[in-house]
Backbone bond lengths (Angstrom), bond angles and torsions (degrees), N, CA, C in turn:
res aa  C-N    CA-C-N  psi(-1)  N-CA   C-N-CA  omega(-1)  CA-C   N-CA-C  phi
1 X - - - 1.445 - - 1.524 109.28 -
2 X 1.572 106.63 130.17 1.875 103.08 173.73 1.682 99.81 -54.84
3 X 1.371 83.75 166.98 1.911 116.50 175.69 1.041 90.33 -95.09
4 X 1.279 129.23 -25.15 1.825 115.51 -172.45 1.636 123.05 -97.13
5 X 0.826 126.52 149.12 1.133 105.43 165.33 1.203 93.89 -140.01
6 X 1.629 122.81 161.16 1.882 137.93 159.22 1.204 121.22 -105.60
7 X 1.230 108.33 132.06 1.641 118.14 -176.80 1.508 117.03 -120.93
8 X 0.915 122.19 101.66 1.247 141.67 -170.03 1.687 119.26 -105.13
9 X 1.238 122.52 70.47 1.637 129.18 -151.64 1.802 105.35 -75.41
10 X 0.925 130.78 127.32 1.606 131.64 -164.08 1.388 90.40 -75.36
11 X 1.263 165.32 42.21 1.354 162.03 138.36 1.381 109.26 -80.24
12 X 1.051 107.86 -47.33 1.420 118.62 174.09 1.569 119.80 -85.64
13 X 1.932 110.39 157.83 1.513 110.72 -159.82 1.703 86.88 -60.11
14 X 1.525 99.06 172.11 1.380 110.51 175.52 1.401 101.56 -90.44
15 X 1.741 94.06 132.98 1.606 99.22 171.53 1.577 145.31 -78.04
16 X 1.316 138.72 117.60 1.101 150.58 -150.33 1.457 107.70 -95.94
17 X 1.119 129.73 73.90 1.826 122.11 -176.63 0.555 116.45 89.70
18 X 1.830 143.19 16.77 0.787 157.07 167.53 1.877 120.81 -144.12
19 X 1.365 115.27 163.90 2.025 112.52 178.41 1.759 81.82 -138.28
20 X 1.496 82.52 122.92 1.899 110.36 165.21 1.085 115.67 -30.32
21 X 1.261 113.93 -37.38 2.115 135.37 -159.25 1.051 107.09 -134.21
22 X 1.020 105.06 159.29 1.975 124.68 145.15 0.849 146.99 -159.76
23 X 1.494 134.83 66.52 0.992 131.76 -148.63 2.019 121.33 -72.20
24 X 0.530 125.71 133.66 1.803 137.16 -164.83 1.445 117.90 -110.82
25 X 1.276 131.07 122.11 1.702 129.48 168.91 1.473 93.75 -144.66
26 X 1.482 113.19 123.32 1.193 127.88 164.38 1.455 137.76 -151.24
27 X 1.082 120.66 -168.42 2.012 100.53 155.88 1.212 131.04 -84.35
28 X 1.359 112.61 -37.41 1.338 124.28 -169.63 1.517 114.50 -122.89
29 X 1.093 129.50 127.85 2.226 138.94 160.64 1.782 93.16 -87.08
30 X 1.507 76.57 135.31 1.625 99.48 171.73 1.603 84.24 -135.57
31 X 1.601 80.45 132.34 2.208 95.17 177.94 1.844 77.26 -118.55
32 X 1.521 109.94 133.85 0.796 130.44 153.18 1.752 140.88 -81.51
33 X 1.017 121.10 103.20 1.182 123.83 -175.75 1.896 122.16 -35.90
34 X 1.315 128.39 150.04 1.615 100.31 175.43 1.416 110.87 -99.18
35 X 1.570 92.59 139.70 1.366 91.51 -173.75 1.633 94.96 -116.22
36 X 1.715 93.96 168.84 1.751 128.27 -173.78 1.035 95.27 -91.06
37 X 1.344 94.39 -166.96 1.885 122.78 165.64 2.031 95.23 -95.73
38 X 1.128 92.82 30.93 1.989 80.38 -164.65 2.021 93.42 -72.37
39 X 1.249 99.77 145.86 1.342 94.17 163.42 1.771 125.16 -110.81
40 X 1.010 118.82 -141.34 1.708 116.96 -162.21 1.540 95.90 -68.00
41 X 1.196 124.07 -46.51 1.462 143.44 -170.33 1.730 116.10 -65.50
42 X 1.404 108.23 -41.08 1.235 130.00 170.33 1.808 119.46 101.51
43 X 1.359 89.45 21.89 1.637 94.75 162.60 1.240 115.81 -102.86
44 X 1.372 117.21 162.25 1.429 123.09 177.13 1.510 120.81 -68.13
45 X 1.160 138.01 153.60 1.393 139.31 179.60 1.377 115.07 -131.24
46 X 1.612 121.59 127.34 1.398 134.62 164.42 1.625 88.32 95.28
47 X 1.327 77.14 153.20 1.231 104.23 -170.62 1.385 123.30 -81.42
48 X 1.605 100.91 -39.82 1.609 124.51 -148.11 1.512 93.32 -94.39
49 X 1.453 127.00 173.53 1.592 120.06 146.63 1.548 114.89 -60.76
50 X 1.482 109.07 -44.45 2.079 101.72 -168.16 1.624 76.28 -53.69
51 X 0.995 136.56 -75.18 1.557 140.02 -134.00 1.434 104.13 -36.58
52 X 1.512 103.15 -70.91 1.261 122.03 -177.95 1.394 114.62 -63.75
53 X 1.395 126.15 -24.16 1.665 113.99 177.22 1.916 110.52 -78.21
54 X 1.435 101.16 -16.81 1.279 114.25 179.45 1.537 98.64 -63.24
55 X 1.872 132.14 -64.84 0.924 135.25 -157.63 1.585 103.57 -70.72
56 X 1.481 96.66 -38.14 2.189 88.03 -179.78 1.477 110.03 -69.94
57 X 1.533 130.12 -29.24 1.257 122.81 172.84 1.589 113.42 -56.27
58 X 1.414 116.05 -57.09 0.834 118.85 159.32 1.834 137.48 -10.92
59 X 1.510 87.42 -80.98 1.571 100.68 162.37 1.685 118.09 -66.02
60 X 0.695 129.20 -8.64 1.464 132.40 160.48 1.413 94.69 -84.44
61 X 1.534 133.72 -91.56 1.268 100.73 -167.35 1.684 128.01 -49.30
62 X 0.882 131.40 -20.71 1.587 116.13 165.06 1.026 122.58 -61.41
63 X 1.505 127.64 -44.89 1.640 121.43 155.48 1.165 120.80 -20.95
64 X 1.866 106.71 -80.81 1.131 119.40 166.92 1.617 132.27 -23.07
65 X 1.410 98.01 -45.14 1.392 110.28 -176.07 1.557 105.15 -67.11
66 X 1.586 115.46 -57.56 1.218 131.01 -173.29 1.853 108.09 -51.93
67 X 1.080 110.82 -11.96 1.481 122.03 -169.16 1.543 108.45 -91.37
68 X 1.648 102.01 -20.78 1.855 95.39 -164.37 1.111 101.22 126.93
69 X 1.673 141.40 -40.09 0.838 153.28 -118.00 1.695 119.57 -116.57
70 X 1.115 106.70 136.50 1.994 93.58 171.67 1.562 105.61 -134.61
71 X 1.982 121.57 171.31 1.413 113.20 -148.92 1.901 104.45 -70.28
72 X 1.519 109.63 -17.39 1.613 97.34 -172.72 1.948 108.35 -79.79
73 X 1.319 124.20 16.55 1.662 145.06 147.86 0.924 92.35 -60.82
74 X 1.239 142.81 -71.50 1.448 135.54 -141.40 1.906 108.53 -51.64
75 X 1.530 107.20 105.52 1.460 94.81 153.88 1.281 136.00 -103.32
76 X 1.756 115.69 22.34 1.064 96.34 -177.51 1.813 93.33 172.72
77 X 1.716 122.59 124.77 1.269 129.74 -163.46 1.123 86.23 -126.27
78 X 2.196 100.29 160.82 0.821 86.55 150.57 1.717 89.22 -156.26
79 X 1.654 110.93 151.28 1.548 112.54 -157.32 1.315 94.85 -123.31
80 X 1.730 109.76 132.40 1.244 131.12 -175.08 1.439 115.56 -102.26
81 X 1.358 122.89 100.43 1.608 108.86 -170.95 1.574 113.29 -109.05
82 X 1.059 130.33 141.45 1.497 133.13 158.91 1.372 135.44 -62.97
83 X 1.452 106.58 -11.13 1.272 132.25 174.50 1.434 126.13 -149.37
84 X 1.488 116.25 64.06 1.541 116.22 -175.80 1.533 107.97 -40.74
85 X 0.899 126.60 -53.63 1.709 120.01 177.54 1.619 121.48 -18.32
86 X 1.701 95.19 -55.77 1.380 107.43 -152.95 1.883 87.94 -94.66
87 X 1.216 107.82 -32.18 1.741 94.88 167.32 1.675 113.58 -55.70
88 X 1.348 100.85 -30.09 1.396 103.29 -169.82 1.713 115.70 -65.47
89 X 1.596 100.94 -49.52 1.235 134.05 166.39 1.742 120.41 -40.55
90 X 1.274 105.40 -36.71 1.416 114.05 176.12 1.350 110.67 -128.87
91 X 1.558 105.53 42.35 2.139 98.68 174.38 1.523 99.51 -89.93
92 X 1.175 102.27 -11.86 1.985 90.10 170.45 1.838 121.57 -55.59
93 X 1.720 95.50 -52.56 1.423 115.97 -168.10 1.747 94.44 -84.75
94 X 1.248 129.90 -22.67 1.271 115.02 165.02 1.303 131.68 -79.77
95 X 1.221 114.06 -14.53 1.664 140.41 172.77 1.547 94.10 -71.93
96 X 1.156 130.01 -36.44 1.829 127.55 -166.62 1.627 97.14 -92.24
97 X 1.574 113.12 -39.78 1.918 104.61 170.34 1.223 88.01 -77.74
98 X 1.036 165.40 -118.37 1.803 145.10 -122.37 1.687 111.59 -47.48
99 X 1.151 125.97 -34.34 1.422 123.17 -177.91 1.646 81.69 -69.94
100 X 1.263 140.60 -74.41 1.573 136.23 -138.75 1.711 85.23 -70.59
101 X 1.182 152.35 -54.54 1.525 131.23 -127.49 1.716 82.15 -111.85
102 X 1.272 122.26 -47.19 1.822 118.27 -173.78 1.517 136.52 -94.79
103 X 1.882 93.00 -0.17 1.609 115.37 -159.07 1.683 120.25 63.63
104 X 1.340 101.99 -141.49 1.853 105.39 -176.57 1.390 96.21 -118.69
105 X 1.410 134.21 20.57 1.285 113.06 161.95 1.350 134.91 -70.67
106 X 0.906 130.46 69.85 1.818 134.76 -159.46 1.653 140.58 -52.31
107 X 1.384 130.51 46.09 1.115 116.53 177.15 1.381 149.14 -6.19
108 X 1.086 152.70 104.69 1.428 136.60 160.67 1.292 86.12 7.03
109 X 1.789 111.43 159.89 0.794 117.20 -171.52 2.242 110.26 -172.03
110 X 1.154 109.18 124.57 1.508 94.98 176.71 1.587 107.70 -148.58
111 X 1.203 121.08 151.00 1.531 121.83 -172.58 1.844 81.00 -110.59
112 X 1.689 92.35 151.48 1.473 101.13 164.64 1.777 104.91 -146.29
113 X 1.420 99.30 136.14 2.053 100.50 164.39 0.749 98.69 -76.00
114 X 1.239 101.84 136.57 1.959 133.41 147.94 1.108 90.66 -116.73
115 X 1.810 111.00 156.45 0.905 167.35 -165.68 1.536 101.93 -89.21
116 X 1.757 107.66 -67.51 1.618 95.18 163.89 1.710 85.67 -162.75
117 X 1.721 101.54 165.31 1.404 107.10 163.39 1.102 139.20 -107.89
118 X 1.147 146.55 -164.78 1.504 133.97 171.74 1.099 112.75 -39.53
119 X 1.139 121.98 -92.87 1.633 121.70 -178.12 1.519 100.79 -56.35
120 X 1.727 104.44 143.42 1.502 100.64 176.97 1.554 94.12 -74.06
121 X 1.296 153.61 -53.41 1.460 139.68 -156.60 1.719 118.69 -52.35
122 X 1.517 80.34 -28.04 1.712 83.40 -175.48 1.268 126.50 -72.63
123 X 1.623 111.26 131.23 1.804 119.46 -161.13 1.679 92.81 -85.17
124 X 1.346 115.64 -50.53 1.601 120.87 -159.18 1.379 96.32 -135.71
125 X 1.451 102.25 140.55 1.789 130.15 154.76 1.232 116.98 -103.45
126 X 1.372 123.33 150.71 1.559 122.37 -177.97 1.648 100.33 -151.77
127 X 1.835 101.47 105.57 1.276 87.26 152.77 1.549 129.22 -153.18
128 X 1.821 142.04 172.43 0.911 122.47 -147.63 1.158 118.39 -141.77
129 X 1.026 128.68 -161.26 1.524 130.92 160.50 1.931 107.97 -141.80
130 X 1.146 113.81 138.44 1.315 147.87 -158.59 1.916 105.23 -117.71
131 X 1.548 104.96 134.61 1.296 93.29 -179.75 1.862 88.23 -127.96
132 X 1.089 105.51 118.75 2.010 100.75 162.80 1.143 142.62 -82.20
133 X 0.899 136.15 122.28 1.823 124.28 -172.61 1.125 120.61 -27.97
């Protein structure tokens, strides 16, 4: 049986890429670090936001992975954008990279603007916490 579960209460709008709740019981928390588009080298990659939310998902799931861990752990993200607009603008095509790299298991979930992130290139950060059996 998952440690996770999603709660999604019909009072509330229906959730889109995200679960309202989550409740978690396991052995182990994995806090995930936030990751970029940085690659092996430590520069940023892609140009675009899909590009780059592709490469930080990415690097989050390998963490994750490297931890024990796989994307239906995830209880709980959280995505840092430089441009809510243009996140907004492309949550369709980012909804299709999170279904392909994490499936439909949905974490809590919240987008936040920044102003800027560590690296100046970087559009989006993503990071989480993980619960393990």
């Amino acid at each position: 049986m998952s440690p996770i579960h999603r709660i999604n209460p019909a009072e509330l709008s229906p959730p889109a890429g995200f679960s309202h709740a989550v409740t978690a019981t396991g052995s182990q928390l994995v806090f995930l670090a936030g990751q970029t588009a940085l690659d092996q080298r430590g520069d940023i990659v892609g140009s675009t936001l899909p590009e780059q939310f592709t490469a930080a998902l990415t690097n989050l799931l390998a963490a994750l992975r490297a931890a024990g861990g796989a994307p239906a752990d995830l209880a709980r993200v959280t995505v840092y954008a430089t441009d809510v607009a243009d996140y907004r603008a492309n949550a369709a095509e980012l909804g299709r990279i999170w279904r392909r790299l994490a499936g439909r298991d949905y974490p809590a979930m919240a987008v936040i603007g920044a102003a800027r992130l560590w690296d100046e290139q970087a559009l989006v950060e993503i990071d989480g916490v993980a619960v393990l059996p």
